[in-house]
ROSEKOL-751498 format. One record per residue: residue number from 0; residue in one letter; x, y, z of N, C-alpha, C, O in turn. Coordinates in Angstrom, 3 decimals, decimal comma. Example, Ala and Ser with C-alpha at 12.3 -4.5 7.8 and 13.67 -1.06 7.14 Angstrom:
R   nr  rest       n.X       n.Y       n.Z      ca.X      ca.Y      ca.Z       c.X       c.Y       c.Z       o.X       o.Y       o.Z
R    0     A    13,190    -5,690     7,800    12,300    -4,500     7,800    13,200    -3,300     7,800    14,236    -3,319     8,465
R    1     S    12,850    -2,250     7,080    13,670    -1,060     7,140    12,900     0,030     7,870    13,409     1,138     8,039
END
This chain:
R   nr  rest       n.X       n.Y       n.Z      ca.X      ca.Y      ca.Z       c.X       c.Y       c.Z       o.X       o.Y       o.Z
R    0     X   102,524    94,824    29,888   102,899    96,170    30,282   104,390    96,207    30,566   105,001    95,357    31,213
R    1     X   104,784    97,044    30,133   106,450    97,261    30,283   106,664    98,002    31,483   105,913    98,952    31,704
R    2     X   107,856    97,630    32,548   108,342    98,555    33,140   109,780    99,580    32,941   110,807    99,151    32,416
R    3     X   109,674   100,559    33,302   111,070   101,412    32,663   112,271   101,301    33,672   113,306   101,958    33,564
R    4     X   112,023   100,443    34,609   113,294   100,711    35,808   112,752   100,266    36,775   111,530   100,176    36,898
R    5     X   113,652    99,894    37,669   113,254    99,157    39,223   112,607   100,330    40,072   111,955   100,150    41,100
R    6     X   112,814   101,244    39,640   111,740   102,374    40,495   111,155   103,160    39,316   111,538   103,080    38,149
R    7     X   109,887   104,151    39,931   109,670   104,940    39,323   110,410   105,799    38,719   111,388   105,916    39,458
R    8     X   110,537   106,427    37,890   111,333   107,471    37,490   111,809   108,381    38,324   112,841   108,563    38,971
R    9     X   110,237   109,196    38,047   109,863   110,001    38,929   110,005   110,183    40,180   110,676   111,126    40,600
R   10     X   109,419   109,340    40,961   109,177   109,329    42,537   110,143   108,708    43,027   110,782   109,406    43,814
R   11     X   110,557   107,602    42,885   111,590   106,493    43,463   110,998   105,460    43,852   109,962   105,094    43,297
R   12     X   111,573   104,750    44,941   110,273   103,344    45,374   111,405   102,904    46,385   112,474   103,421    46,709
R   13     X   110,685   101,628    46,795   111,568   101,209    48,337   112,490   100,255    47,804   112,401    99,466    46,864
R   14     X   113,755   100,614    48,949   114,748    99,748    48,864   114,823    98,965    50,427   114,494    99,510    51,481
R   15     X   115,330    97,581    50,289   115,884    96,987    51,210   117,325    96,670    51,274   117,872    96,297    50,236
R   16     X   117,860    96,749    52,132   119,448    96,325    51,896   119,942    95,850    53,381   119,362    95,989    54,458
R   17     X   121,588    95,062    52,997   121,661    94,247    54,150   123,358    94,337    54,230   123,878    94,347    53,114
R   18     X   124,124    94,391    55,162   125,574    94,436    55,057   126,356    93,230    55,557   126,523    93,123    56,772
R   19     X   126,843    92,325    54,739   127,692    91,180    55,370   128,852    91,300    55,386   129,375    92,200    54,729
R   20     X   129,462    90,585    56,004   130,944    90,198    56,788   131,755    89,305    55,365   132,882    89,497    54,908
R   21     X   130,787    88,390    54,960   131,886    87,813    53,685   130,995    87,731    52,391   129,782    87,806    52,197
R   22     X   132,316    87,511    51,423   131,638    87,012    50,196   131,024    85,971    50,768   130,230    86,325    51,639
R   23     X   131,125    84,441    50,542   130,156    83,926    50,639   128,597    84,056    50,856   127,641    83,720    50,158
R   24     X   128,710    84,715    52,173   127,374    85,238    52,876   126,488    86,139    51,883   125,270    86,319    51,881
R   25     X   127,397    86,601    51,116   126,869    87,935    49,981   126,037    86,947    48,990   124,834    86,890    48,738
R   26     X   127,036    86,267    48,575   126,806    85,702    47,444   125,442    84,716    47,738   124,524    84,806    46,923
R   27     X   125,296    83,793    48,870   123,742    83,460    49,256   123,251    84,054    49,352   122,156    83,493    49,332
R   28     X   122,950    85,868    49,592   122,040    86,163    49,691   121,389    86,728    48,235   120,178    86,868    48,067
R   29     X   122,322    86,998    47,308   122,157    87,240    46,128   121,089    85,947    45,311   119,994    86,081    44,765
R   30     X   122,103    84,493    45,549   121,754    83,405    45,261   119,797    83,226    45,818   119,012    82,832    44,955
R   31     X   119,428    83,454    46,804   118,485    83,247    47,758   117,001    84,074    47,171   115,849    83,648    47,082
R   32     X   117,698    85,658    46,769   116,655    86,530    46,361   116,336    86,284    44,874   115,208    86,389    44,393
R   33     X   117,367    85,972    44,248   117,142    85,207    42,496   116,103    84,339    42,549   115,081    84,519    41,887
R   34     X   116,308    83,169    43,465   115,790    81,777    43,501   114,095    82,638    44,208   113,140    82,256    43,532
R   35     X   113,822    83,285    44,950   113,023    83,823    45,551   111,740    85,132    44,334   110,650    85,687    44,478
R   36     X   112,483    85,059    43,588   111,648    86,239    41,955   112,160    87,047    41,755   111,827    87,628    40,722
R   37     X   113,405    87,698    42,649   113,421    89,098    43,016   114,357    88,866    41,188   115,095    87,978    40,761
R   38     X   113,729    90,379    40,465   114,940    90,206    39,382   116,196    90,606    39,616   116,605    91,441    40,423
R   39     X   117,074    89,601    38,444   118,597    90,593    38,442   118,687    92,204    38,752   119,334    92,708    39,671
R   40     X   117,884    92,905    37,769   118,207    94,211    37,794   118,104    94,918    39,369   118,980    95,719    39,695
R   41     X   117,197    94,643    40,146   116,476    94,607    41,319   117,624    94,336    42,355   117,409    94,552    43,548
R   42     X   118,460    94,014    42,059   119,893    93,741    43,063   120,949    94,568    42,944   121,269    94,815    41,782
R   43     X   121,652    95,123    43,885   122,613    95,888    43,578   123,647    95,359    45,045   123,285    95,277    46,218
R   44     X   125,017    95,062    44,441   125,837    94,509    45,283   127,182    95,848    45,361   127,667    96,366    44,354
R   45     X   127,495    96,120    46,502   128,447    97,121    46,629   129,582    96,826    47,322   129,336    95,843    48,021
R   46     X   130,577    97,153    47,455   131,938    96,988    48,184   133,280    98,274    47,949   133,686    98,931    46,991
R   47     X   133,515    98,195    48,922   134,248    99,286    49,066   135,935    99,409    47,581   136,631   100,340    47,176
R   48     X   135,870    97,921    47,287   136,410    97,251    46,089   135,630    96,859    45,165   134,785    96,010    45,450
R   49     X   135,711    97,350    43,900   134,700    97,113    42,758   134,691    95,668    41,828   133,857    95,134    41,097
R   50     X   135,985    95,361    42,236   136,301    93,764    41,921   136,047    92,964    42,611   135,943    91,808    42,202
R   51     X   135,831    93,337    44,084   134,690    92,350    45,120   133,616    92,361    44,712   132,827    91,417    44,715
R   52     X   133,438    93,492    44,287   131,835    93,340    44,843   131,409    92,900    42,907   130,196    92,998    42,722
R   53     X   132,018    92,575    41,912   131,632    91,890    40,725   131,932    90,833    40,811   131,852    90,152    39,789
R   54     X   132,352    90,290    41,897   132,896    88,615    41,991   131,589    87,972    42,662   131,086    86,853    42,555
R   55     X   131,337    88,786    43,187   130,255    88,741    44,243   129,080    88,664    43,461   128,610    87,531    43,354
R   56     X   128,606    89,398    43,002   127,214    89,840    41,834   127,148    88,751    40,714   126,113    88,147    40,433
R   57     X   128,623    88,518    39,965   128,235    87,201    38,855   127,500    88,373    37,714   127,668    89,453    37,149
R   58     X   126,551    87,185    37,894   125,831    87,676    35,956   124,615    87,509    36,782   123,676    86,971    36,196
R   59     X   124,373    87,951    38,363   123,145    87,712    39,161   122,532    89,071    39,423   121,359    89,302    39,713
R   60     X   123,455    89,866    39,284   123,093    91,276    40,019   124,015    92,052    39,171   124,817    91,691    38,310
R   61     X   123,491    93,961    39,933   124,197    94,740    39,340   124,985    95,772    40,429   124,851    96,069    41,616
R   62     X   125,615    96,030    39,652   126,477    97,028    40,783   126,116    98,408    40,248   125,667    98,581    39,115
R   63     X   126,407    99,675    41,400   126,273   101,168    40,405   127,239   101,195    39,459   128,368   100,749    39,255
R   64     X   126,306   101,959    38,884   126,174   102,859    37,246   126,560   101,458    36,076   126,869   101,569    34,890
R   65     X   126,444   100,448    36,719   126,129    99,317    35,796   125,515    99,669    34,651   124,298    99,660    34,835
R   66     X   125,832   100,006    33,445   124,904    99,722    32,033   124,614   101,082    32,142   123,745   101,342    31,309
R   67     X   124,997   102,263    32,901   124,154   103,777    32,655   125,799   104,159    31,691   126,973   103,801    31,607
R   68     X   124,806   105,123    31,129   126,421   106,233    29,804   126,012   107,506    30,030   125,079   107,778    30,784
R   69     X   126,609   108,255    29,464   126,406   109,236    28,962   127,157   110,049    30,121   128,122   109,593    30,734
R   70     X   126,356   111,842    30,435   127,438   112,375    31,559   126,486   112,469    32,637   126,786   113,513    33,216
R   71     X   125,450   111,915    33,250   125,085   112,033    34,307   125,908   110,726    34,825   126,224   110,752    36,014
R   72     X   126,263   109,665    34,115   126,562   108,423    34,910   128,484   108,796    35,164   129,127   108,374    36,125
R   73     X   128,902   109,428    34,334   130,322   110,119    34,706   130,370   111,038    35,901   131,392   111,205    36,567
R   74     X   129,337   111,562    36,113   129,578   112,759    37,401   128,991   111,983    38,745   129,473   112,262    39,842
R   75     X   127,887   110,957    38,617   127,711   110,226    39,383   128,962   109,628    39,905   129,094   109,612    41,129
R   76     X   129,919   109,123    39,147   131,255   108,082    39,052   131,960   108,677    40,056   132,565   108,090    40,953
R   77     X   131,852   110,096    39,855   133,065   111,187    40,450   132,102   111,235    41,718   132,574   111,129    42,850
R   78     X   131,430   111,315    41,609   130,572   111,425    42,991   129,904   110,305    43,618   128,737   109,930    43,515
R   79     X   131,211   109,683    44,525   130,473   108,760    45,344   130,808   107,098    44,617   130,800   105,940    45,037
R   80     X   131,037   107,664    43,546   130,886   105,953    42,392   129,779   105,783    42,319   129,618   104,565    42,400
R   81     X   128,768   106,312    42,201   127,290   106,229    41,764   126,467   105,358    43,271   125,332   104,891    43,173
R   82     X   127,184   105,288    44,413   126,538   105,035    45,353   125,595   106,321    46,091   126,245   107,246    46,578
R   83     X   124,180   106,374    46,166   123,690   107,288    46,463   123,797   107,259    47,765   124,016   106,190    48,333
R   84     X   123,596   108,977    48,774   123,731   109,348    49,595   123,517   108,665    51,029   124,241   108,540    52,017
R   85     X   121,892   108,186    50,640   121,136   106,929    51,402   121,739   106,005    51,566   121,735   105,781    52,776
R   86     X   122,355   105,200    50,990   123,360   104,067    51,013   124,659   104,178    51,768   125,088   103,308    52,524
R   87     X   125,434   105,691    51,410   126,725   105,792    51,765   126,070   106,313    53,309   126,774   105,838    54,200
R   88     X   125,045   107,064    53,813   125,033   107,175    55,228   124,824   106,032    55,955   125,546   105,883    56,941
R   89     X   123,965   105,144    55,692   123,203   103,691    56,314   124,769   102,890    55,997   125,401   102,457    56,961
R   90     X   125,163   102,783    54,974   126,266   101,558    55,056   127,692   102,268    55,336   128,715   101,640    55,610
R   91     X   127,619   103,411    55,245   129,669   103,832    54,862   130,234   103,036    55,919   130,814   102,049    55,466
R   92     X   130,260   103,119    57,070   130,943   102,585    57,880   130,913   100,822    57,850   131,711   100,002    58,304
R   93     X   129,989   100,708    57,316   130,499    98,959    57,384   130,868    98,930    55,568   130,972    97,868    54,954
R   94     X   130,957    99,697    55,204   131,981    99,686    53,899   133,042    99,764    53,959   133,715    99,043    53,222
R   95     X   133,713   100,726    54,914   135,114   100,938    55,106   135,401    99,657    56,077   136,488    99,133    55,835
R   96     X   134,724    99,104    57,025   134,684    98,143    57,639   135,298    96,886    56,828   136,022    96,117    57,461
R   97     X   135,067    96,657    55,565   135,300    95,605    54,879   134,175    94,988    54,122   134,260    94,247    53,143
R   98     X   132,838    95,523    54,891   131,792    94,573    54,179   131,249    94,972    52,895   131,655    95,971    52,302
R   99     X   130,189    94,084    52,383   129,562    93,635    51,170   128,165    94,609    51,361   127,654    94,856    52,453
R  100     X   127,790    94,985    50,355   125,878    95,342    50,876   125,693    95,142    49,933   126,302    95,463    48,913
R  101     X   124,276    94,221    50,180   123,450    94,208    49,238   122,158    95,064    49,046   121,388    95,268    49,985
R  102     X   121,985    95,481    47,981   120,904    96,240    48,218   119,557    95,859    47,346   119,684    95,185    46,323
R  103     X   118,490    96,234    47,708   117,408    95,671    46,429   115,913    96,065    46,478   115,199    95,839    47,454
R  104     X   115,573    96,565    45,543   114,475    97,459    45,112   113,526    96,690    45,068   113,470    95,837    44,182
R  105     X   112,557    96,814    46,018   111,082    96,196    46,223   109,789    96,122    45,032   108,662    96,564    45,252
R  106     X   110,185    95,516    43,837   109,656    95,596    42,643   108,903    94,433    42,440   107,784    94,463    41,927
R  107     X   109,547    93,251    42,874   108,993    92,198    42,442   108,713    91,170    44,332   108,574    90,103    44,931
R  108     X   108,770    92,061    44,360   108,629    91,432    46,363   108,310    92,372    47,420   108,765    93,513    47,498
R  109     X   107,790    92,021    47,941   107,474    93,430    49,142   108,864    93,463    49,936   109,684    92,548    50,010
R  110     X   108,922    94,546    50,425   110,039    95,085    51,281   110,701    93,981    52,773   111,810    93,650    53,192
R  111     X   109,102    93,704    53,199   109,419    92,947    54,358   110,259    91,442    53,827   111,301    90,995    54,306
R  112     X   109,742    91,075    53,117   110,393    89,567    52,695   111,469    89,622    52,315   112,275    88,720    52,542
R  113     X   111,871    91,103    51,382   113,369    90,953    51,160   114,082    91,148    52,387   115,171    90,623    52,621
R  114     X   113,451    91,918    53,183   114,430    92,007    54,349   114,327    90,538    55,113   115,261    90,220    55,850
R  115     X   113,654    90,001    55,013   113,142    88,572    55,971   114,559    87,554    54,857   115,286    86,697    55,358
R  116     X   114,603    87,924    53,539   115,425    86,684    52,911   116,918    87,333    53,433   117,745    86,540    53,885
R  117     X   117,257    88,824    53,363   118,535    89,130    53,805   118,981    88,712    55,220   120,028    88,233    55,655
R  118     X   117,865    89,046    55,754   118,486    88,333    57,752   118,910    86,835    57,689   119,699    86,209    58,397
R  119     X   117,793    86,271    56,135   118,001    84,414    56,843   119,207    84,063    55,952   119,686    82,943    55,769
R  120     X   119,735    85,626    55,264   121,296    85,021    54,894   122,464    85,587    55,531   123,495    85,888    54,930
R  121     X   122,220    85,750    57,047   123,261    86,513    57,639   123,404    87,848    57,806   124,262    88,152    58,635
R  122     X   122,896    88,643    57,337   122,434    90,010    56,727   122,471    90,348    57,933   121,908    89,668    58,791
R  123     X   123,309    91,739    58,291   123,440    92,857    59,324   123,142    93,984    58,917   123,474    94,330    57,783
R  124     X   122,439    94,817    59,760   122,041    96,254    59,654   120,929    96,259    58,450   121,182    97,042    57,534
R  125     X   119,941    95,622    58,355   118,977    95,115    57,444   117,846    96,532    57,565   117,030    96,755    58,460
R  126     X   118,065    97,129    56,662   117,443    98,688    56,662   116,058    98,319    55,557   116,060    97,211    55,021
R  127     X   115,004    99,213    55,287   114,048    99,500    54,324   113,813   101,042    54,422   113,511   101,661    55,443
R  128     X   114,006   101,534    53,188   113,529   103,396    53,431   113,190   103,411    51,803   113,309   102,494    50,991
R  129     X   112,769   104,648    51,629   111,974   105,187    50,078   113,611   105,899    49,864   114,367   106,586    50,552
R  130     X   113,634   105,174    48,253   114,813   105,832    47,811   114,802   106,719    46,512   114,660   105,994    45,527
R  131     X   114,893   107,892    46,228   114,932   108,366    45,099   115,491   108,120    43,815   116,703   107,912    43,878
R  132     X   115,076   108,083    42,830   115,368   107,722    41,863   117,102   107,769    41,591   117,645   108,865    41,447
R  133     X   117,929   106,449    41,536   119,258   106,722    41,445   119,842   105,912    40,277   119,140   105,289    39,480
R  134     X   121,191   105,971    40,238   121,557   104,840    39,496   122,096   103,865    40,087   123,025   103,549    39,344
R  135     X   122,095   103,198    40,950   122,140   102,171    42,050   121,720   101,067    41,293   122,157   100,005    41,736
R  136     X   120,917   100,959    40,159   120,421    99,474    39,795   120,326    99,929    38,232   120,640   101,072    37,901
R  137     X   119,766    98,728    37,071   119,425    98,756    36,291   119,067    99,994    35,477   118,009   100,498    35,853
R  138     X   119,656   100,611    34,475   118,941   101,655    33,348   117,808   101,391    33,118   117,444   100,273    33,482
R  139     X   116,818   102,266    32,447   115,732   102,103    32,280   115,546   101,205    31,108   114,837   100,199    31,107
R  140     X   116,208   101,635    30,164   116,014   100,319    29,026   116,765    99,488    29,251   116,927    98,994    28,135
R  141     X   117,541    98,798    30,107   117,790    97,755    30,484   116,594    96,928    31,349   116,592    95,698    31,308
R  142     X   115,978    97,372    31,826   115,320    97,019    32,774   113,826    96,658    32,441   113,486    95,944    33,385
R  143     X   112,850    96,774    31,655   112,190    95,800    30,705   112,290    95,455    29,642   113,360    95,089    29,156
R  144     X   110,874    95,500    28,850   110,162    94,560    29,144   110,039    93,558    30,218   111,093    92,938    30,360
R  145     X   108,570    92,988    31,476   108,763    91,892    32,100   107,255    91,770    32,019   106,688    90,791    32,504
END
């Protein structure tokens, strides 16, 4: 069975996410949830610098509007940089702060464990809420076959 995206289309699905103080710390927790099932697409690494936060991610994760085209992913760009609303209220301030967030769509792991792998990598302000369908992670045809 194929899936079309780390969430439903339609509905959306749960996210967990976590805000650290350094790369490093980012980068284990990225490292941690890979090694753990969670997929690439399923990760989304953010920073208030877009060259942090791809130094950070590797070829492990994705950042917004990663792999989306066309003009919803251009007006997204203009709006926000494709960080959705949910994200920029829960993290803005430890974005401007300096930090990293990771974020990651409960697809291949339940919610609690990702949040349980983000705390045991340092992970501050370790949130879970239902997120609407965004471009925060993986396109849909990027994102199966699995």
């Amino acid at each position: 069975m194929a899936t079309t995206s780390y969430l439903e289309e339609a509905a959306g699905g749960m996210v967990t996410a976590a805000a650290f103080d350094d790369d490093d710390a980012a980068v284990t927790a990225v490292t941690l949830l890979r090694e753990s099932g969670v997929r690439e697409q399923d990760i989304s690494v953010i920073a208030s610098d877009r060259h942090r936060a791809e130094l950070v991610a590797g070829d492990r994760a994705w950042l917004p509007l990663k792999g989306w085209r066309g003009l919803m992913a251009r007006v997204a760009a203009l709006r926000g940089g494709g960080v959705p609303k949910d994200v920029r209220t829960r993290y803005g301030e430890a974005l401007r702060e300096g930090k990293i967030v990771v974020a990651v769509a409960a697809g291949s792991q339940p919610p609690d464990t990702i949040a349980a792998l983000l705390a045991q990598s340092n992970g501050d302000l370790v949130e879970t809420w239902w997120q609407q369908p965004t471009m925060l992670f993986a396109p849909p045809e990027l994102a199966g076959p699995f």
